[in-house]
N, C-alpha and C positions, 0 to 999 in steps of 0.2 A: 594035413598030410605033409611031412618032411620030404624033402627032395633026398633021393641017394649020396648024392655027391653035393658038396658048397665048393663052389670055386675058388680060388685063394683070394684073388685081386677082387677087393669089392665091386670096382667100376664095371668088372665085366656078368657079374652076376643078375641073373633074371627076381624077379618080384619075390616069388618065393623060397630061392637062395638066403634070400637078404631076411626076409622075417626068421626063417629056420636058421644064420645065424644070429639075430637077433634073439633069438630064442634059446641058442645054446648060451650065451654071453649073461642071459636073464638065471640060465642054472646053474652055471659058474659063480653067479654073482650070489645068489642063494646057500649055496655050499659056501663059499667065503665067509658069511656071514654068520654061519652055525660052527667055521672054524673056529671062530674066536671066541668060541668056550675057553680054549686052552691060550687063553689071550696071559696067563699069570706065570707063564713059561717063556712068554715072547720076549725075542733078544732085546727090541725098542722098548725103554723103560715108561718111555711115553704112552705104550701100547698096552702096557701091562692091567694100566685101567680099564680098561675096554670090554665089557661081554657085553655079548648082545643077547637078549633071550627070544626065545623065537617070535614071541608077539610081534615084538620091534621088528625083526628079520619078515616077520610076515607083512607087515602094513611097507619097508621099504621093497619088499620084490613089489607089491602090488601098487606099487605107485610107479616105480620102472616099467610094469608092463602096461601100466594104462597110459603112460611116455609113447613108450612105444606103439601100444595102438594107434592112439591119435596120431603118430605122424604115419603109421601105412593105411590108414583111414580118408588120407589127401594125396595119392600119388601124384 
């Protein structure tokens, strides 16, 4: 269950603050990833190389969140 509100200042957020932003940072990081479909428009020529297909997108969200488990897993 997500909390209503995440507090801005991490230090002062509660346990489940912290996973639900954790959480949001894990769906941003997912969407990023599937942006770079359109990686062959991208201003960075170095960038231009770049797609990710979802496999790839899928095995790196799922290694960020199992990061993330393990560390709310030892508070």
């Amino acid at each position: 269950m997500r909390p209503a509100a995440i507090k801005p200042k991490a230090q002062d957020r509660t346990l489940q603050e912290r996973e639900a932003a954790v959480l949001d940072r894990l769906a941003d990081f997912a969407q990023a990833l599937f942006d770079y479909d359109s990686a062959a428009i991208h201003p960075d020529p170095h960038l231009r190389d770049i797609v990710w297909n979802r496999e790839n997108a899928v095995f790196a969200l799922g290694t960020a969140a199992s990061v993330a488990q393990a560390i709310f897993a030892h508070p």
